[in-house]
C-alpha positions in Angstrom: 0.0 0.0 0.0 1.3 3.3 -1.0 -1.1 5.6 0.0 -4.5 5.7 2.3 -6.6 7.9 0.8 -9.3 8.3 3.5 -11.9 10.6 2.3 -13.0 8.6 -0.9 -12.2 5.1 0.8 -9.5 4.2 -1.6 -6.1 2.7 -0.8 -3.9 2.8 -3.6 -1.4 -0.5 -3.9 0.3 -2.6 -5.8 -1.0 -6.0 -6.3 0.4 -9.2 -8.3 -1.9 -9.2 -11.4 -3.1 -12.5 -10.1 -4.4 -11.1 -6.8 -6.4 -8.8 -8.5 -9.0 -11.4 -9.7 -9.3 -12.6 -5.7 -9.4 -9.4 -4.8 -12.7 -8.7 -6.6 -14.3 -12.1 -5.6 -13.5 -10.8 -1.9 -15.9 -8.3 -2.8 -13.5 -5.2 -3.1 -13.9 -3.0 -5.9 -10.4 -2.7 -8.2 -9.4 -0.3 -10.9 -5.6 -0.5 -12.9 -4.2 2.6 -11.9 -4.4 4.1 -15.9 -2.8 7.1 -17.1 -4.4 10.3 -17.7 -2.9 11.4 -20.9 -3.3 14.9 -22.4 -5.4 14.7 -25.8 -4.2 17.9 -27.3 -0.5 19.2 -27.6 0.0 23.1 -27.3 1.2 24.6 -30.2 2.8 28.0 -30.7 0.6 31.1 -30.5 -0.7 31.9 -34.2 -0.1 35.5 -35.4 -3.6 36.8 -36.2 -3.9 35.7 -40.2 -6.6 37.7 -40.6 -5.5 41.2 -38.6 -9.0 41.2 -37.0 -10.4 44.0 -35.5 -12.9 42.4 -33.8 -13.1 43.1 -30.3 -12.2 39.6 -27.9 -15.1 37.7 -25.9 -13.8 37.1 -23.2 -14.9 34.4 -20.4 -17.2 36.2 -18.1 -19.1 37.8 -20.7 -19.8 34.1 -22.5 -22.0 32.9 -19.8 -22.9 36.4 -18.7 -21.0 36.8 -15.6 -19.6 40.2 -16.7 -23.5 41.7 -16.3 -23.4 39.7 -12.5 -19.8 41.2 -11.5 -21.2 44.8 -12.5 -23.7 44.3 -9.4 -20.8 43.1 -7.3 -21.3 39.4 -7.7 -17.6 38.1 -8.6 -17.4 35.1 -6.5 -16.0 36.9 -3.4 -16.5 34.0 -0.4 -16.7 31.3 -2.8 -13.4 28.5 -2.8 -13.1 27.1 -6.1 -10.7 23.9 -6.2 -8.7 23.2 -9.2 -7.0 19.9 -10.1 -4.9 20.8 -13.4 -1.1 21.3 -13.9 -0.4 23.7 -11.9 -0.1 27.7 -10.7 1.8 29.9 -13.0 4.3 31.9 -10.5 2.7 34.9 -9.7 4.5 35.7 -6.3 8.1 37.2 -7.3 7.9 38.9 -3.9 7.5 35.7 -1.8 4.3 36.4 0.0 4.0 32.4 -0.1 4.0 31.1 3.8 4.6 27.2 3.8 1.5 25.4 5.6 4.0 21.7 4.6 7.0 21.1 2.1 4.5 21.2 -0.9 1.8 23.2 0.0 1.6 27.1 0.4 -0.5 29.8 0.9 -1.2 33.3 -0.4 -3.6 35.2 1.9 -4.5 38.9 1.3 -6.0 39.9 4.9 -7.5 43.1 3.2 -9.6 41.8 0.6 -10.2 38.5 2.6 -9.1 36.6 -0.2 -6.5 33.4 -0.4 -4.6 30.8 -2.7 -3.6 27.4 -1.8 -1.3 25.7 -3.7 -0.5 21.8 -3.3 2.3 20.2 -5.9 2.0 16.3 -5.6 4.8 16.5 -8.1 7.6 17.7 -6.7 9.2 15.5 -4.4 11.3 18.5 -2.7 10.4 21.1 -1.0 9.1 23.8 -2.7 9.5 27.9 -3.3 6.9 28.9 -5.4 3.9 27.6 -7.5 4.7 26.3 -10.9 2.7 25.5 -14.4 5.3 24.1 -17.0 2.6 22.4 -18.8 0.4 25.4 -19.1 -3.3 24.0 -19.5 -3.9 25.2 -15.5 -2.6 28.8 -16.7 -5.5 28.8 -19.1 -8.2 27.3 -16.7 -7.3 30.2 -13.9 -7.3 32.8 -16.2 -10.9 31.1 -17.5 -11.8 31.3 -13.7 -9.8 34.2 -11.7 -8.3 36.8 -14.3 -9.7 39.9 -12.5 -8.0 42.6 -15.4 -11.2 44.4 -16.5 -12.6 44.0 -20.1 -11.8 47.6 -20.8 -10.3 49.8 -18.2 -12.5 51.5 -16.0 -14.7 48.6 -16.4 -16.4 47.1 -13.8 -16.4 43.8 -15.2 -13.3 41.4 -15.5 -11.9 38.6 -18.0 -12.1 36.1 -15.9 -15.8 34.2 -14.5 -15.2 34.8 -10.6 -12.4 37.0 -9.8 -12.8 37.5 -6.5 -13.3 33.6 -6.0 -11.0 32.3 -2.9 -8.6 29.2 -5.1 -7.2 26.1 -4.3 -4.6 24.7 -7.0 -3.5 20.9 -7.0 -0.3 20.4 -9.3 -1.6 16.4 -10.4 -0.5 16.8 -13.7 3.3 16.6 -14.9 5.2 19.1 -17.5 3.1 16.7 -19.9 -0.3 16.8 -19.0 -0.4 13.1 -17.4 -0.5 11.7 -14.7 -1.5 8.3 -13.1 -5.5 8.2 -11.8 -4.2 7.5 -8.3 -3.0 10.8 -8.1 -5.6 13.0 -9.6 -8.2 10.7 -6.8 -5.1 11.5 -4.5 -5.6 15.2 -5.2 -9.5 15.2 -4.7 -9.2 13.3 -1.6 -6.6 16.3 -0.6 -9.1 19.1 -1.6 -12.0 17.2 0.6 -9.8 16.6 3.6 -8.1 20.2 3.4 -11.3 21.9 2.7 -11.9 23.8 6.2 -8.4 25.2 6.3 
């Protein structure tokens, strides 16, 4: 057994192919620990072929959440959990405080509002968050990019700017990683979630 992962039930082991058929006739349920592979590969940033001038749509105005952040509603006491690849390093002034070797914490006391960032990565302590695959750069943006739309706007980029985050690094520099982990990470997120 390699890890106990309490809040979903789950151990995660390994097991003589054999045993696995016993296993199941003991009555345990048993899944081959798979690989989550990425199904697209970034590619370089294309030069506008066409020079649009068509104003960008950006996230919060697709599913209308730039009309509910103009009446203050931007996700402000809400904790959104993301299991992705990452954090891009946004802390060059190492406001980090380390909660364990792998897991820090951003808190802004005045606007009430925190980051917690878990690698299961990493196997050494770490300094800062970190995205070298880059698909959890997109999804935060997607989610938490509070630049306004067009300054002076009350209404950001991103869906819930104000949104409290939690960040699990499961996936490695190529967007894999074994299904033990990424249950490893939600069992994290479940057992962490009153911190």
């Amino acid at each position: 057994v390699s890890s106990v992962l309490s809040q979903v039930n789950m151990v995660v082991a390994q097991v003589p192919t054999a045993s696995v058929d016993k296993l199941r006739l003991a009555g345990l349920m048993v899944s081959l620990d798979y690989q989550t592979t990425a199904s697209a590969k970034p590619e370089p940033a294309a030069a506008n072929p066409n020079n649009s001038t068509e104003a960008p749509f950006y996230p919060s105005q697709s599913v209308g959440a730039d009309l509910a952040q103009t009446q203050g509603i931007d996700g402000k006491g809400v904790t959104i959990a993301i299991i992705d690849s990452g954090m891009p390093n946004t802390d060059k002034a190492g406001h980090w405080r380390r909660l364990t070797p792998n897991t820090l914490k951003y808190h802004d006391a005045a606007q009430n509002w925190f980051i917690v960032y878990k690698d299961l990565i990493t196997h050494h302590p770490i300094q800062n968050s970190t995205d070298p695959y880059g698909h959890a750069t997109h999804v935060l943006a997607t989610i938490a990019d509070n630049r306004a739309i067009n300054p002076g706007s009350a209404s950001s980029i991103g869906i819930a700017p104000g949104a409290n985050l939690v960040v699990v690094r499961a996936l490695d520099d190529e967007g894999n990683a074994p299904y033990s982990r990424v249950v490893e990470s939600i069992d994290w997120v479940i057992a962490n979630k009153g911190e």
